[in-house]
N, C-alpha and C positions, 0 to 999 in steps of 0.2 A: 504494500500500500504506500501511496505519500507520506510524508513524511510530515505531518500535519498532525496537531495536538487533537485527540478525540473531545470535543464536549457534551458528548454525552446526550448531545438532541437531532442526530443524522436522521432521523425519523421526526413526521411531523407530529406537534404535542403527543396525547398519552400512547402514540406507537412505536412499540421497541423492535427492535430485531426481529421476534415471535410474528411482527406483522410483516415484517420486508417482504416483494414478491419473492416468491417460491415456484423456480422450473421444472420443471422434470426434462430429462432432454436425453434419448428421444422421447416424446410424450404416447405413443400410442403401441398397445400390448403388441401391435401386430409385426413393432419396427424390433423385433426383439433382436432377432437374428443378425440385423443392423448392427441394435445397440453391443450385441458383443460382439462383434466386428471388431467395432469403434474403440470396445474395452482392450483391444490386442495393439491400438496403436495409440501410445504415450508419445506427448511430444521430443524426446530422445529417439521414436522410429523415424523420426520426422523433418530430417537435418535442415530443409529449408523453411518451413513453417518459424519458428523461433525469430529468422531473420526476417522475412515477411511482415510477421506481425509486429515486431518493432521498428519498423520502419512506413509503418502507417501508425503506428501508436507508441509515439517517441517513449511519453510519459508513463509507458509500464516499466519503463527502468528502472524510473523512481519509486517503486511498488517493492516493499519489505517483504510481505508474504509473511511466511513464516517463521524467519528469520529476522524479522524486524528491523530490517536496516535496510536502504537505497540498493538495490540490484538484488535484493533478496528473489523475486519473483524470474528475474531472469536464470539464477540457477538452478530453479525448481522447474524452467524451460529444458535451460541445457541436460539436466542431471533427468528429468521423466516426468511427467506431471499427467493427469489426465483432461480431456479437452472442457469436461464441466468443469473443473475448479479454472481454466483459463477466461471461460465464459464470465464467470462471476467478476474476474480480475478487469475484463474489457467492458462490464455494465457499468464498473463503477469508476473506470478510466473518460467513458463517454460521457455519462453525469457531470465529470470533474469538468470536462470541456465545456459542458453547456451552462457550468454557471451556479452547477448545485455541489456543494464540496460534502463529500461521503468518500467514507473510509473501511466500512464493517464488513465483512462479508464471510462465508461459511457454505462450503462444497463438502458433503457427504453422499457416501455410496446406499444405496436401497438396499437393504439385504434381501438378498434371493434373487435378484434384478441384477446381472453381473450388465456394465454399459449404463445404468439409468442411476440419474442422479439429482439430490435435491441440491440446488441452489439457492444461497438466501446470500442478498445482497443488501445493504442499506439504501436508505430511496427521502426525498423530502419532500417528495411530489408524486403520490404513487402512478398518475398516468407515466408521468416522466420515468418514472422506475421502472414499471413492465416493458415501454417504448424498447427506453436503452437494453432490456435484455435480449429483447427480438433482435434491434439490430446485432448486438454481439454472438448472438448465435449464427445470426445470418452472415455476421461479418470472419466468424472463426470455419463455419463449415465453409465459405466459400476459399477459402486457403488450401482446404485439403485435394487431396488426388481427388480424378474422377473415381466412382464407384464410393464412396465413402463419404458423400453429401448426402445430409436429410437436411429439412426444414421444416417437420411434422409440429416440432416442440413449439416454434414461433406461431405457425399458424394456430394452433390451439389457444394461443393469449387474445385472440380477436388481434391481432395489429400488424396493418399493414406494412408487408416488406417493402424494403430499398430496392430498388429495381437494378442500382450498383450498389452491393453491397461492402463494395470498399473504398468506397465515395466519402470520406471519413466527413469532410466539412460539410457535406449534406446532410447526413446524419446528425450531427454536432446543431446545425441550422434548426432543424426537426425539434429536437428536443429543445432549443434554446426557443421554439414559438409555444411548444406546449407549456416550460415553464413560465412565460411571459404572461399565459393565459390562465396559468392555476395561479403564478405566485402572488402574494399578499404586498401592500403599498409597504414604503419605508415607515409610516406608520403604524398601520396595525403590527407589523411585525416586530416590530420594536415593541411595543405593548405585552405580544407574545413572549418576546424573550423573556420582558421583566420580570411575567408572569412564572414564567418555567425558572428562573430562579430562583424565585421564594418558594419555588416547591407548587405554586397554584395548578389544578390541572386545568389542559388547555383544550380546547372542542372546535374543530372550525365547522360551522352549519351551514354551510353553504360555499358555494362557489364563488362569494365576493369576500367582503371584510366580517362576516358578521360571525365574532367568537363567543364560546361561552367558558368563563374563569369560573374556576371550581364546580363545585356538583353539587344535584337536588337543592333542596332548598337553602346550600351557600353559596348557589350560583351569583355571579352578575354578569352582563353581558357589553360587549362593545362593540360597535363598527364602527370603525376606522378611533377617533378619537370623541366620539358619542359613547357615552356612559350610561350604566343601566341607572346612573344618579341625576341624567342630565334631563333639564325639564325640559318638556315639548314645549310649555309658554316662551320659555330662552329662546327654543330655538325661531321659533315664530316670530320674534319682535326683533332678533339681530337677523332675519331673514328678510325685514320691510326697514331698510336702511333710512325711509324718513323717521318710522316710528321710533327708532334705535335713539337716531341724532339729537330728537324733543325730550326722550326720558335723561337724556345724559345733560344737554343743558338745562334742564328743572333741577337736574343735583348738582348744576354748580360746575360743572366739567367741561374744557376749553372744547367746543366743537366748531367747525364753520357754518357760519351763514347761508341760508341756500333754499330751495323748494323744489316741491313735487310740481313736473306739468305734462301735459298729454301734447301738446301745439307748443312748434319753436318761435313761436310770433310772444305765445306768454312768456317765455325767458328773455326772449328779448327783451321787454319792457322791463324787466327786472337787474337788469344788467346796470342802469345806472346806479341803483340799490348797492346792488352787491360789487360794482367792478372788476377792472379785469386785473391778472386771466381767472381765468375760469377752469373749473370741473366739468365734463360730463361723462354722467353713467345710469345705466340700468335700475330702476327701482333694485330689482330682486335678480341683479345680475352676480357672476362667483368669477374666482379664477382672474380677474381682470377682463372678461370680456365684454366687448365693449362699452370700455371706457376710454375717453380723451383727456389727457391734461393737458395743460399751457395754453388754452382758448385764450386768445387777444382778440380776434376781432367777430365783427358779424359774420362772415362768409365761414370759418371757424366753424362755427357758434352751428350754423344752419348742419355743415356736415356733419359737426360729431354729433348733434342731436338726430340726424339720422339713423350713424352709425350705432347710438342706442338703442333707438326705436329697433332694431331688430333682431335685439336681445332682451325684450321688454316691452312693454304697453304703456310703460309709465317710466317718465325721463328725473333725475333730480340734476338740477343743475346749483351749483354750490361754487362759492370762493376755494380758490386752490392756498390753501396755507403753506409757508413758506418751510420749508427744511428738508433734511432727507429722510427717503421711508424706512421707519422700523418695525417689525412685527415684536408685539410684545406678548408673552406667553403666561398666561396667569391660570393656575390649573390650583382647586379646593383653597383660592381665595390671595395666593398668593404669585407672586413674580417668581418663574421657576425658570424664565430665558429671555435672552434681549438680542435678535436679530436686525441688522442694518442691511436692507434689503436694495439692488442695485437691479436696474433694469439691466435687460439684455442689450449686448451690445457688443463691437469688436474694436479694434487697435490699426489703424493704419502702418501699413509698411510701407508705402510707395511704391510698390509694383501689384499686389492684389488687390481683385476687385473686393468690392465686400460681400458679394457671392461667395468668391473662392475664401472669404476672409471667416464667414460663417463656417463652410465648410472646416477650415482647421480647428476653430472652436468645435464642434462637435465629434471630432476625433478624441476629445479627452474620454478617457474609460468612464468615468464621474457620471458622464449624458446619456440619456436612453430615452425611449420615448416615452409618455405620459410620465407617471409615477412608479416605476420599474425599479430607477435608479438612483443616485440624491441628487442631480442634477438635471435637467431635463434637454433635451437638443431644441436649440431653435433651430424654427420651420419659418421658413417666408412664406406671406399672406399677404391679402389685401390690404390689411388695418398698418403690414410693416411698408408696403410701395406707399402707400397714403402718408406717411410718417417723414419715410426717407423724402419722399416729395417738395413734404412745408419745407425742409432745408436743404431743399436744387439737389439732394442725391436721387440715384435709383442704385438697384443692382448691382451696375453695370462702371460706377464709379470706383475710380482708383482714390482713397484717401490718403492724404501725404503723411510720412513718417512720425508717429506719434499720434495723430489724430482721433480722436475715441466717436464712433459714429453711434447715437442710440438709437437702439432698432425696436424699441416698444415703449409706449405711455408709461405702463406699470411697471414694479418690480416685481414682479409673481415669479415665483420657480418654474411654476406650468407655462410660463411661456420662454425660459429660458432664462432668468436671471440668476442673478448668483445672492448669497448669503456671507457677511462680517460676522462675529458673535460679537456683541456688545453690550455681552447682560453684567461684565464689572464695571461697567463704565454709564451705568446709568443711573442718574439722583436721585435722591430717594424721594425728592418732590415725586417727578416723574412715576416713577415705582407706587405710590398712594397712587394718583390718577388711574392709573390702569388698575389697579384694585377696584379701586372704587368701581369704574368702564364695568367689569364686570358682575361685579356684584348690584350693580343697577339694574344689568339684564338677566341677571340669576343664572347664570353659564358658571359650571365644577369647571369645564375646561373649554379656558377662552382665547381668542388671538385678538387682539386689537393693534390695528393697523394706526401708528403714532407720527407724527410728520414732527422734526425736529432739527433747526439748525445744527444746537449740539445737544445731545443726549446726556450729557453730563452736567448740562446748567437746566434750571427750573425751566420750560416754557414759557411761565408767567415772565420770563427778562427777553424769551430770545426768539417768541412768537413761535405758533403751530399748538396742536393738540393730535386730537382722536377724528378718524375720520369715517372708523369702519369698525365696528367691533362682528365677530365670527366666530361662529358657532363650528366646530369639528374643525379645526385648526389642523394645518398639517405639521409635522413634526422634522420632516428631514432637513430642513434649514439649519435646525437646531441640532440634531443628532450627528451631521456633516457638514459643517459651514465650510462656503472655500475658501475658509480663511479665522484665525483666531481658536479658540477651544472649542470642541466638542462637549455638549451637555444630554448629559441624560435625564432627558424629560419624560421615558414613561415610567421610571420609579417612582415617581411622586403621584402617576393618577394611577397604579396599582397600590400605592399606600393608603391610600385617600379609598379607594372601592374596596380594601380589606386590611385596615387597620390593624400594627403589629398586635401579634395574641387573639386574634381573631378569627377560627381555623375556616378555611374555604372549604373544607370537605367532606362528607356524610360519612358515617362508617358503613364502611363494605363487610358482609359478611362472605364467602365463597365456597363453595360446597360441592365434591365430587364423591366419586365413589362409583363402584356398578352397582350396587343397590344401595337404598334408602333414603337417594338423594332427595327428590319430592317431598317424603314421609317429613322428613329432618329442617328442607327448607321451609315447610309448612309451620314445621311447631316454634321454630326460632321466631317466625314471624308474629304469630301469635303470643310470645312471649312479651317482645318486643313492643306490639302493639298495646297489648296488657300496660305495659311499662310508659306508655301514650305515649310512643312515636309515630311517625304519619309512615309504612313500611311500603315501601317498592320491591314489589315479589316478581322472581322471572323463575318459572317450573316446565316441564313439557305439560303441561296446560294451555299455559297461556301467560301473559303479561297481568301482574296485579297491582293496581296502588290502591290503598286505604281499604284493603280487603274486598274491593271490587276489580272483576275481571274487565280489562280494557283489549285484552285481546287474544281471541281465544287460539293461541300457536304453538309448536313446540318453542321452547323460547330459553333451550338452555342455553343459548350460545351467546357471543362477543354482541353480534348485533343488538339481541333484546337488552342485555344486560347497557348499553350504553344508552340505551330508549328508557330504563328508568334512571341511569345518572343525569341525563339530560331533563327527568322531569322536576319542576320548578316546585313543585309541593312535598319531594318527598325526603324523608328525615333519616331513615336509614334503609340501605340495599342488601336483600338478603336474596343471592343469587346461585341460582344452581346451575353448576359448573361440568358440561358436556364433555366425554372427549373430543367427538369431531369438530366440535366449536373448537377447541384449542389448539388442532391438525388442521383447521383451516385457516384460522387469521389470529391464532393467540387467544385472550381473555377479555378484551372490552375495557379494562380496565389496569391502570399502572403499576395497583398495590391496592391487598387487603388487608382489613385490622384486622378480624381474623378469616385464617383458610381453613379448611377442613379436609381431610381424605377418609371417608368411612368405612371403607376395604376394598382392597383390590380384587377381584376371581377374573377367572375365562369367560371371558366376552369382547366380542369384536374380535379377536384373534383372527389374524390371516388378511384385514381389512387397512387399508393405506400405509402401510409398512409396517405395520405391528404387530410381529408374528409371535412375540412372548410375553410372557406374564412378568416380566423383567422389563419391556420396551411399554407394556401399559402402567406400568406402574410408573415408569419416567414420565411419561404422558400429563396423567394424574398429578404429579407432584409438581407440575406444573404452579399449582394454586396455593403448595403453602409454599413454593419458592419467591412467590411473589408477597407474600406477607411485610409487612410494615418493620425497622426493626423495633419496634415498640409495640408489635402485635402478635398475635400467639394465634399456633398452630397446634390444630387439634386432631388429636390420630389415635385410631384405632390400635390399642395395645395387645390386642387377641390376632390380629394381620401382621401375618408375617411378613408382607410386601408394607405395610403401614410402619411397621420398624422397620424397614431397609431406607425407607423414603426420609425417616427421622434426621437421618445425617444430612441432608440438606434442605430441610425444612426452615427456615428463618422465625425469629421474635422468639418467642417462649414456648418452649412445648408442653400442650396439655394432653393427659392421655385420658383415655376413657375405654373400660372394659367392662366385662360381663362377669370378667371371674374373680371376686374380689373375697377378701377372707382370708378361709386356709388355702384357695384355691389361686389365691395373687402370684402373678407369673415375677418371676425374679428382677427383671426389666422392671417393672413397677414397683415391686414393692423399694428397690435401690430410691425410684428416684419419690416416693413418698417418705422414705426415712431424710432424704437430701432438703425435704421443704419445699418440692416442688408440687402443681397441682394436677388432683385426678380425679372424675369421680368412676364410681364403679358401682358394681350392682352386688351386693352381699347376699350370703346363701340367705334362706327363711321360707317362710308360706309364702304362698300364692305368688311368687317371681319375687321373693326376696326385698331388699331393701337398698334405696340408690342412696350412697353414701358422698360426701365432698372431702376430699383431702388438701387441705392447702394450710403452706408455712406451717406442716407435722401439726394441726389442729384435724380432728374428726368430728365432721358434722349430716347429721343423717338427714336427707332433704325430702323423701316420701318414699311410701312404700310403692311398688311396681305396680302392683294392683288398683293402685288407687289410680293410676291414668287410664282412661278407658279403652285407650288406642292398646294397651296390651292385652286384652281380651282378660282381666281379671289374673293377669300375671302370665300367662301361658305362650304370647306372643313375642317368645325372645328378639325376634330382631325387630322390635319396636321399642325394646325396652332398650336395647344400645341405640335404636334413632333418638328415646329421650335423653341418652346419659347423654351422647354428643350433642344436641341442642340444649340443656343445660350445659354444658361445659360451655360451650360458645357462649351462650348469651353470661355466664356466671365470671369469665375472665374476664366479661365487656363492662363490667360494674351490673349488672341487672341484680337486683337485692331478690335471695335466697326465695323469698314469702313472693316475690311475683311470677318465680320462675316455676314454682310450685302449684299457685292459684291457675295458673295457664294450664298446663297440663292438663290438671284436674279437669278441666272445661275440654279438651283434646280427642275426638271421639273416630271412632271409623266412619264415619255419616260422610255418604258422599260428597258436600259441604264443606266439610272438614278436608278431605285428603281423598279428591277423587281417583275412583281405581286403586285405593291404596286398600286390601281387607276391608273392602265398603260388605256390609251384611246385613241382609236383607233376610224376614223371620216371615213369611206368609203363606196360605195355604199348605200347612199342614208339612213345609218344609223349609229347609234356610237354605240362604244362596250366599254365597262369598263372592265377591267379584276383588280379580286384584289384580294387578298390572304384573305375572312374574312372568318374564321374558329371556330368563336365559336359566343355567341349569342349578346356579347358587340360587336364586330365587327363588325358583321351586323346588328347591328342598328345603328353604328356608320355611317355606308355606306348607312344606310336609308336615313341618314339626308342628304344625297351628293341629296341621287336618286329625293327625293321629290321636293329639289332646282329643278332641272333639270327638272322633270316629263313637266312643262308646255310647253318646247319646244318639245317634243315629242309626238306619237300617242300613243303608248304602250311602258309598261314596263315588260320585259321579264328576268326572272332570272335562274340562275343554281345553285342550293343550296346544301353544302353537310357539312357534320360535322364527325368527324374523329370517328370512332364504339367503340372507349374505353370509352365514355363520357357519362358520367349517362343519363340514359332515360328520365330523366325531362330535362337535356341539350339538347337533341336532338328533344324531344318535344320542348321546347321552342323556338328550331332553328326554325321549320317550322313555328310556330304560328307568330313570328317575320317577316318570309318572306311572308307570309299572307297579313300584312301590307301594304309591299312595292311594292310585283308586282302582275300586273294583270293574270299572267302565269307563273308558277314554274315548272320547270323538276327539280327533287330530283335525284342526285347520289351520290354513299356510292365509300369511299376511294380504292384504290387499293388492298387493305389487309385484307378489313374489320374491322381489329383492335378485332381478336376474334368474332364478331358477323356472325350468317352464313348470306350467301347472301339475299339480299331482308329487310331483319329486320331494321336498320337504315333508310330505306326509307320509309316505314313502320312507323315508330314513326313521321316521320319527316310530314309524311302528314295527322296522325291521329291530331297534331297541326294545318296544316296549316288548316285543315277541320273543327276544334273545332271553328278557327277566324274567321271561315264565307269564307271561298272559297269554291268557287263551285268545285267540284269534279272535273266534265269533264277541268278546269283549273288549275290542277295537275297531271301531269307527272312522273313515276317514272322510271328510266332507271340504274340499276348498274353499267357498266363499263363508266369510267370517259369518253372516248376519244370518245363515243357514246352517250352521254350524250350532250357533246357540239358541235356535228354536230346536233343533236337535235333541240338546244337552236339557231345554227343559220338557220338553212333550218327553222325555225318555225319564223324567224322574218320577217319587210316588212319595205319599203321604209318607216323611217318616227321614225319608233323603237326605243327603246332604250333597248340594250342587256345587263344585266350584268351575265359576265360568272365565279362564286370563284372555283379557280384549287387547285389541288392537287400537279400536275405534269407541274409545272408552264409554265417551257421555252416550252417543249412539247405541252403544251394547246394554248399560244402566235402567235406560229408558227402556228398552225392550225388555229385560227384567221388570219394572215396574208396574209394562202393561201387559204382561202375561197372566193368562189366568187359566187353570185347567179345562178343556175342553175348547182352546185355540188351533190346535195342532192343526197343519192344512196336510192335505193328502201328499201320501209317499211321492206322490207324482210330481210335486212342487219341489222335490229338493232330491240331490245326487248323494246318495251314501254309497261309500265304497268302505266293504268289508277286509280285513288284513287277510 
C-alpha cells in the first residue's frame, strides 16, 4: 500500500472494512474449471505481466503489501502472488488516482473453491468502490495470455466495462465523475469529520448533504451547515434580504440605505436619496448572482436592474458602503472566523490574454468546479464580458505587466474568488456587531457578509457595516483560505449540536446465535421497555418501535437494524443479529454496548463459504467483537464454540449457563470466585432457580417457573433465552425487580414471541406451533415434547428444514423427528431453497426411516399450507400436534380457524407415503 498514515475513516461514516465491496472472481460456479486454471498461474508464471502492470500503474511500487514498506507489493509480484490479491492492490491504486485516498485491503482464498476468491478493499464512495474493482479486474485479466481471460466477476457487479481496458486515464476520469457526483461539499464534510472525531456516528441519507449525527432519539441532523437547531423563521427572514436589512437597523446595526422595487424608473427616482454608486441585487438572490456593484450612473443603473430582474421579481437597490468584503462566521452566538473575501480576478503579464490569463489561474489543484474543491475555477459568462466591458476590456485583451483585471462584482468563492483569514485581526467592536447580525435573525450558524475599510478599526470611525446576513454559510473559505491560517469551524457547530458529556448514542443491544435469537431479543425488549425506554426491535418478524410492528420482514440484518438507529423516537436498539446479514454487508452498526452469542450448532453449513462449525462461529463473533470497550459481552458458558469465541470477544464478559450449582463447569465457576459476572440456572423444582453472581455476591433473581415462556420450568432452552436476556439487560444497569416483573409478564402467546412454543389448548387437543428449523432446534423442542408426551395420547409433528442445508442436515432432521413423534408429515419450504420438488422430503424421511419408523407413519406432502391441514384433520381428541412453519403468522391463523370436521377431500391435497 502507500505509504500514507491510516485514519481510520477509508470507509464512509459507520462503514468499516466488514462493509468494503467484496468480489469473488471468477464469480460464477460454472467458470470453475477456469478458476483453477487461473489458480496454476501466480504472477512468478508470469514474467511479463509484473512489468506491464507497473508500467500503467507507476504507483503500485509505492504499495507495502505485506511487508509494509514502499516496493513491498512489487516483491510479492516478482516472488508469486495470486491475481485476486493483485486485483485488490489495482482497486485501490485506481481510487488513489481519482481522488479518494484508501489504503485497506484483504484477499483470501474460499475454501473448497481452489481459483475463487474474496476480495475486500477499502472504498469512501461505495459506487466509486465496486466501479474501480471492475475496472481492475478488467484491467489485470486483460494482461494475461489469451485462453486465460474471464470477465464473469465484473459483469456480475452490474458495471459497465472499459471498452480499453488499459486506458488507465479513462478509467481514473470515470471514477473521478462518479466521485464528483456522490462526494459531499467542503462543508458538510468537514462537519462529518468533526463529527467522527468525537466518536459521533455518522449517516449520510441521501444523495446530497443531508446527514444524521448520532442515533435514535440522540440524533441531530444537518445539511450542509443547516442544523437540526437552526430555525426555519432564521432562515426565512435572512432569505428576504429587505426584511433582514429593517430588523438589523431597528437594533441599532450599521446597514445601508436602500429599497425594494419591481420598475427601474422607481430606483431611479430614488437615486438622488440615496447617491451614487450604487448596489444592485436580487431580493432573494445567493451565491452573488446577479448582483452589480459600483452603479455610477443611469445607463448603469437600467442594466444591472435588468440583470436582477432575472434572478428575481423583486430588485433592492441600496448605497454601496465603502471597504472590503469580509465574510464573518458566527456559529451558537459567537465569532468562530473572519474571512477577507476578494473577487475573482487575474494579474497581467504582458503577453496573455486574460482568456489565457484565466486559464493559468485555474490550473491551480485548489479549483474544481462548483463546490468539489476549496477553490472554485472561474468560468467566463455574460455578467464577466458585461464587466470587463464598463473598463474597455474583453477577453481578448492583453493586460500590461502587473495589472490586476476584476473579473466579477462579488467576492463569492462560487464564482471564483479567493479567501484572507482575518478573524485575529478583527475589533472587537466589529466582533459585537456581527453577534449581534445574528442573533437578531436567530441563525446557530450564521455568515454575515461585512464591508470594511479596515477590519481592525471600529466601523463606527472608518465607514461600512453588514450588508447580507446568511443563512447555511459555506465553510471552505475558512477551513482553506488562500492565504493566512486555516480555522476549524465545524468543531464548534458539532459542540454547540452535542454538548461535551452529552452522549449522541442509544444503547445497542446485538444478539446472535442459531437458536433463540427472536425468543431473547423479544424479552430484552420487554425488559427494557418495562424499564420505560421507547425500544426499536428488529426480529425475523419484522421491524418494531414502541412494541408496534412497522414492518412486517425478516429484519435480522445491517439494513433493518440501521432503519431503527435512524428512527428519531427510539431510546434503545435491541437487535437480532443474522449470519447472512453479516456475510453480506457486516452489522448496521459500528459498536455494541452489549453483544450477545447464544450458541453456536450446525446450520447453514456448506452455505457462502462456511463449511465448519469453527468458520460459523467466526461469523457469529462477529457481534461481541464489535462490542464497546466499556460494554460487555454475553456468552453462552454450556457452548463450547461460545468459549472458543470468549478470547476475542471485547468489554467485559458475562457468562450465562444452565448448569449452575454442583453442576458449574470449571470455566465459570474460576471466573465467579475472580468477581466476575454470571447468572445461571441452579438445580431445584420445576426448572430450578436463576441465580446472579457478580463482585462474589449471590443473588437469586426468580425461580424458572415463575416465567411462563418456560412452560412451568420444563422449557430449558427458554430458560437460558431468560438467563441471557437478564444478563444483558442486568450489566446494562436495569434494576434486578424490573428484570424480574418483565419476565413474569413473558408468555408463549403468539403476541409475545410469535412462532416461538406459541400453544394453543382447543378442541379437545393442544397445538404447539414453533419456529425449529434446523436439527438443534428440534431437539431442543424434543425435550419440551417428551415433558408433555404423558398427558397426551399421541404425538403428531410437521417437520420441514429449509432445501439449502446439506443432506446430512436434512437427514439428520428426520432421524431426530423419528424420536419425538409417533407420526411425521414432512414439508419442504416454499422455494425449495434450489432443491427440485419432493427431494428434501425425501432425505428427511430416508432419516426418519433409518431410526426405526415405520413407513406407513411418514407422510410427505410439499406445499406448507397442505401440509398443516394435514397435520390437523390427522389429529384426535387427546393429541398433541406440533406444527414448525415457515410462513409463521399464515400457518397461526390457520390453527386458529381450524375446527374439526374442516378437512377437504383427499383429492384436495398430494400425500406421498415413505
Amino acid at each position: 500500500m502507500r505509504r500514507r498514515p491510516y485514519s481510520g475513516a477509508d470507509n464512509f461514516g459507520t462503514q468499516h472494512l466488514s462493509r468494503a465491496p467484496s468480489l469473488q472472481q471468477p464469480a460464477h460456479d460454472q467458470d470453475t474449471g477456469r478458476s483453477r486454471h487461473l489458480e496454476e498461474w501466480p504472477t512468478d508464471r508470469l514474467p511479463l505481466f509484473p512489468d506491464h502492470l507497473l508500467t500503467l500503474l507507476p504507483g503500485l511500487g509505492a504499495h507495502g503489501c505485506s511487508y509494509q514498506t514502499p516496493g513491498g507489493l512489487v516483491r510479492r509480484l516478482r516472488s508469486g502472488t495470486w491475481l485476486g490479491h493483485v486485483i485488490e492492490h489495482v482497486a485501490l491504486e485506481l481510487q488513489c488516482l481519482a481522488g479518494s485516498q484508501v489504503t485497506r485491503g484483504k484477499t483470501r482464498s474460499v475454501r473448497g473453491r481452489p481459483g475463487v476468491y474474496n476480495i475486500l478493499y477499502a472504498y469512501k464512495d461505495a459506487e466509486t468502490g465496486l466501479a474501480a474493482g471492475a475496472f481492475a479486474i478488467a484491467l489485470v485479466l486483460s494482461l494475461l495470455p489469451e485462453g486465460l481471460r474471464s470477465i464473469e466477476g465484473a459483469r456480475r457487479l452490474g458495471m459497465e466495462l472499459p471498452s480499453d481496458p488499459q486506458n488507465i486515464s479513462a478509467m481514473v476520469e470515470t471514477l473521478r465523475a462518479i466521485l464528483r457526483r456522490n462526494s459531499l461539499g467542503p462543508t458538510t464534510a468537514a462537519l462529518m469529520q468533526a463529527a467522527e472525531r468525537r466518536g459521533i456516528p455518522v449517516m449520510r441519507l441521501n444523495d446530497q448533504s443531508l446527514i444524521q449525527l448520532g442515533l435514535g432519539s440522540r440524533q441531530k441532523r444537518i445539511r450542509a451547515s443547516i442544523t437540526a437547531d437552526t430555525s426555519q423563521i432564521a432562515v426565512d427572514i435572512a432569505g428576504d434580504k429587505d426584511l433582514t436589512k429593517r430588523l438589523l437597523d431597528e437594533a441599532g446595526l450599521p446597514v445601508p440605505r436602500g429599497a425594494v422595487y419591481r420598475q427601474a424608473d422607481e430606483a431611479l427616482a430614488e437615486t438622488r436619496r440615496l447617491g451614487w454608486p450604487l448596489v444592485v441585487k436580487p431580493l432573494d438572490g445567493n451565491h452573488g448572482r446577479g448582483v452589480t456593484t459600483g452603479v455610477r450612473d443611469e445607463g448603469t443603473l437600467r442594466a444591472a436592474f435588468d440583470h436582477a430582474l432575472r434572478h428575481g421579481r423583486r430588485v433592492i437597490v441600496e448605497q454601496q458602503l465603502p471597504g472590503h468584503d469580509h465574510r464573518i462566521l458566527v456559529i451558537g452566538g459567537k465569532v468562530a472566523a473572519v474571512a477577507e473575501r476578494l473577487p475573482a480576478h487575474v494579474m497581467g503579464d504582458g503577453r496573455r490574454t486574460i482568456a489565457e490569463l484565466i486559464d493559468l489561474v485555474n490550473q491551480d489543484p485548489r479549483r474544481g468546479m462548483g463546490h468539489e474543491n476549496m477553490l472554485t475555477r472561474i468560468v467566463p459568462d455574460a455578467a464577466m464580458t458585461a464587466l470587463l466591458a464598463r473598463s474597455g476590456h474583453d477577453l481578448g485583451t492583453i493586460p500590461a505587466p502587473g495589472q490586476i483585471v476584476q473579473l466579477r462584482d462579488t467576492a463569492n468563492l462560487s464564482t471564483g474568488g479567493t479567501a484572507v483569514d482575518r478573524t485575529d485581526d478583527i475589533h472587537p467592536c466589529n466582533r459585537l456587531i456581527a453577534e449581534q447580525a445574528a442573533a437578531t435573525i436567530g441563525l446557530d450558524v450564521c455568515g454575515i457578509d461585512f464591508l470594511s475599510p479596515d477590519i481592525s478599526r471600529p466601523v463606527s470611525e472608518t465607514g461600512g457595516g453588514i450588508v447580507e446576513v446568511n443563512a447555511a454559510p459555506g465553510f471552505r473559505m475558512h477551513l482553506d483560505p488562500s492565504s493566512g491560517q486555516p480555522r476549524d469551524v465545524a468543531a464548534p457547530v458539532i459542540d454547540a449540536l452535542f454538548p461535551r458529556g452529552r452522549s449522541s448514542r442509544i444503547p445497542i443491544f446485538a444478539i446472535t446465535g442459531t437458536n433463540g435469537k427472536s425468543t431473547t431479543v423479544r424479552m430484552v425488549e420487554r425488559i427494557l421497555t418495562h424499564h420505560g425506554l421507547n425500544v426499536g426491535m428488529t426480529t425475523t418478524s419484522g421491524i418494531y418501535v414502541g412494541g408496534q410492528l412497522l414492518k412486517a420482514v425478516d429484519a435480522s440484518g445491517p439494513r433493518s437494524a440501521r432503519s431503527v438507529l435512524r428512527n428519531p423516537t427510539v431510546d434503545a436498539a435491541v437487535l437480532e443479529t443474522a449470519r447472512g446479514g453479516i456475510l453480506r454487508e457486516g452489522l448496521g452498526f459500528d459498536g455494541a454496548d452489549v453483544g450477545s452469542v447464544l450458541n453456536v450448532t450446525p446450520d447453514h453449513l456448506g452455505l457462502k463459504g462456511i463449511d465448519t462449525l469453527e468458520d460459523l462461529a467466526n461469523v457469529k463473533a462477529v457481534v461481541v467483537e464489535s462490542v464497546s470497550r466499556r460494554g460487555y459481552s454475553v456468552l453462552n458458558a454450556d457452548d463450547p464454540m461460545c468459549v472458543r469465541i470468549a478470547r476475542h470477544a471485547r468489554g467485559t464478559i458475562v457468562w450465562f449457563s444452565l448448569n449452575g450449582g454442583s453442576r458449574i463447569p470449571e470455566l465459570l465457576r474460576r471466573h465467579i470466585e475472580s468477581g466476575g459476572t454470571a447468572l445461571v440456572r441452579e438445580d431445584g423444582a420445576d426448572g430450578g432457580m436463576l441465580v446472579i453472581h457478580r463482585s462474589g455476591e449471590r443473588k437469586e433473581l426468580m425461580p424458572a417457573a415463575a416465567i411462563p415462556a418456560t412452560l412451568d420450568g420444563i422449557a430449558d432452552f427458554n430458560i437460558a433465552n431468560a438467563l441471557a436476556a437478564a444478563a444483558i439487560c442486568f450489566v446494562h444497569g436495569i434494576p434486578a425487580d424490573t428484570i424480574r416483573q418483565s419476565l413474569v409478564q413473558f408468555t408463549n402467546s403468539f403476541a409475545d414471541s410469535p412462532g416461538r412454543l406459541n400453544i394453543r389448548d382447543a378442541h379437545d387437543r393442544r397445538f404447539i406451533v414453533d419456529y425449529a428449523h434446523n436439527p438443534a432446534g428440534l431437539a431442543a423442542l424434543g425435550q419440551v415434547v417428551d415433558a408433555l408426551r404423558s398427558r397426551h395420547r399421541r404425538v403428531i409433528g410437521m417437520v420441514s428444514i429449509p432445501g439449502d442445508r446439506r443432506d446430512s442436515d436434512i437427514i439428520e432432521m428426520g432421524s431426530i423427528a423419528a424420536g419425538i413423534f409417533d407420526e411425521i408429515i414432512f414439508r419442504e419450504a416454499p422455494d425449495g431453497r434450489g432443491r427440485p420438488p419432493g427431494e428434501t422430503n425425501g432425505l428427511m424421511s430416508e432419516g426418519a426411516l433409518s431410526a426405526g419408523t415405520p413407513a406407513d407413519r411418514i407422510h410427505r406432502i410439499v406445499d406448507e399450507l397442505e401440509a398443516v391441514q394435514a397435520t390437523l384433520d390427522r389429529g384426535e381428541a387427546g393429541d398433541l400436534l406440533v406444527i414448525l412453519p415457515t410462513s409463521v403468522e399464515q400457518v397461526w391463523q390457520q390453527v386458529l380457524d381450524w375446527t374439526p370436521g374442516d378437512a377437504p377431500t383427499e383429492s384436495t391435497r398430494t400425500v406421498t407415503h415413505a
